[in-house]
Every structure is written in structure tokens, then in C-alpha cells.
N, C-alpha and C positions, 0 to 999 in steps of 0.2 A: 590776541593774546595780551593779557594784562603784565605790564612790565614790573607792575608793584608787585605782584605776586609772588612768594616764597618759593625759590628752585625746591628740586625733589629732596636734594642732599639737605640742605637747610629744614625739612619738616619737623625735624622732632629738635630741633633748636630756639631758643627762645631770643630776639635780639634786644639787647641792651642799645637802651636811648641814649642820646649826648647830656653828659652829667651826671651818670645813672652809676651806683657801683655795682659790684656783681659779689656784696658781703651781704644778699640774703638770698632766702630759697625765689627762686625761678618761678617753680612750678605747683601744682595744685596737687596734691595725692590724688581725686579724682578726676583730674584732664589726662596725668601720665604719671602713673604709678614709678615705672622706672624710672625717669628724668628726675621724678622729686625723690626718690631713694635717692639716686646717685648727687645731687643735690644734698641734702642731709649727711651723708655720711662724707662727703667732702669739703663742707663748709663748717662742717664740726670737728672736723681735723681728724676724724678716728680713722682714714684711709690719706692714703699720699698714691698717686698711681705712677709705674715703674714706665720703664721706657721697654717693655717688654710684651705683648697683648696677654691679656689673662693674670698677669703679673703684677701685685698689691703690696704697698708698705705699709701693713699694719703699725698705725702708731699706737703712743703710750696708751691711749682712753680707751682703744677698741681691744688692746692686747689686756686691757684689765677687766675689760667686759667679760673677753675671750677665759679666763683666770677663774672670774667670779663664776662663770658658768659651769666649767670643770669642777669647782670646789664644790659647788650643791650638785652635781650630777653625777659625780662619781661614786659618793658614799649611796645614792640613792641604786645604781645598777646591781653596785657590791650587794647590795641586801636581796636583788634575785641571783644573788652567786654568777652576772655575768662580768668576765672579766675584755681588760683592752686591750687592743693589739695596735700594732703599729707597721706599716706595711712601707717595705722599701721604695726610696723615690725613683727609682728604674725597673722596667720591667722589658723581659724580651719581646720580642716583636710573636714567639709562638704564645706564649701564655697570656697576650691581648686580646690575640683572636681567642683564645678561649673564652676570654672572661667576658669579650662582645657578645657569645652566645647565650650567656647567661640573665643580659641587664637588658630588657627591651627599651626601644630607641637606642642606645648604646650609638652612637658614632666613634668610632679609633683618631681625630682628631687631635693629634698628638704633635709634640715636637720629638724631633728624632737624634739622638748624641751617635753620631758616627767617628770623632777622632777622642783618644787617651795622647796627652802631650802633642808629641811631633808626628806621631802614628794613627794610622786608619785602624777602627776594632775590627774584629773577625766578623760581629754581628753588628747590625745598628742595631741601640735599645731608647726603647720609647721613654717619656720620661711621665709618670704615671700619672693619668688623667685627674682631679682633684674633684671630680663628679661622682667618685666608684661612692 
């Protein structure tokens, strides 16, 4: 067994040399697509990552991105008269399983809010997947 050899956790990790900083991209878009996304969009400052899994601080560059994009894309749906919605960020745990039925691949991979204040809710409600 080769001792130099990369553990399995470490594979999709790039290691930094003695001297080396870690103020440029890693990775190659053709070696690993997502390593050099995630790269990119964290060395250019438009994401901060929360202490929460799944959970992103959009910063100022990416929320203007985000801005810029609504601004040509809304006028553009308005002219086939489709309008936007905006769907609550809790859903109950029956109206998940519905909508699982609906979305193929679908996994219910959810966080779950079971207390209001000092109190347990009647129901747990899911807190709604950001993939619908």
C-alpha cells in the first residue's frame, strides 16, 4: 500500500504546497467541473458558505447578478402573459408527499421545524426543498 497515496476522503481535494496560497482557482473546469465551480464562485466572493448544509450567503456581486437576471427575465415571461408566484417557505409534511409524486427523482430530504417558541407544533412542517 503506497503511503503517499491520497486517502479516499481527500480525492476530490486539491492539496496546497508549503508557500502556496489558496487566492487562486484549484481546479481545471475539465478535471472537476464542481471543485472549479465551487472554486469560482468562492474565490470571487459572490457566495460566503453558512454554517448550515445547503445554506449560502449570497453576497453583493452574486445578489446583483441575481437582480440583473430578474430585470431581463421578467419583462420577457410578462409578454407570454406568465405571471410569478411565490410559494411559502414551510410546507406540511402531507402536501410534500404529494408534491414527491409529482417531481421524478424527487427525494423529501428536508429539515424538519418541530417547536414555535417554548412549545412543540401539532404537526412537524418541512421547510421547503429549494430544488421544487
Amino acid at each position: 500500500k503506497d503511503k503517499n497515496a491520497p486517502k479516499a476522503k481527500d480525492l476530490n481535494k486539491k492539496q496546497t504546497k508549503k508557500g502556496e496560497t489558496q487566492l487562486a482557482l484549484k481546479w481545471k473546469k475539465e478535471e472537476n467541473f464542481a471543485m472549479w465551480y465551487t472554486d469560482v464562485i468562492v474565490l470571487s466572493e459572490m457566495i460566503s458558505y453558512y454554517d448550515i448544509s445547503g445554506c449560502y450567503i449570497l453576497r453583493p456581486w452574486s445578489y446583483k447578478i441575481w437582480e440583473l437576471i430578474q430585470d431581463w427575465f421578467n419583462p420577457q415571461i410578462r409578454k407570454m402573459d406568465v405571471e410569478n408566484s411565490y410559494f411559502p417557505m414551510f410546507v406540511s409534511a402531507d402536501r410534500l408527499n404529494k408534491e414527491k409524486d409529482h417531481v421524478e427523482g424527487f427525494a423529501p430530504e428536508v429539515a424538519w421545524v418541530t417547536k414555535s417558541g417554548d412549545g412543540d407544533l401539532a404537526a412537524p412542517i418541512a421547510v421547503r426543498p429549494t430544488s421544487e
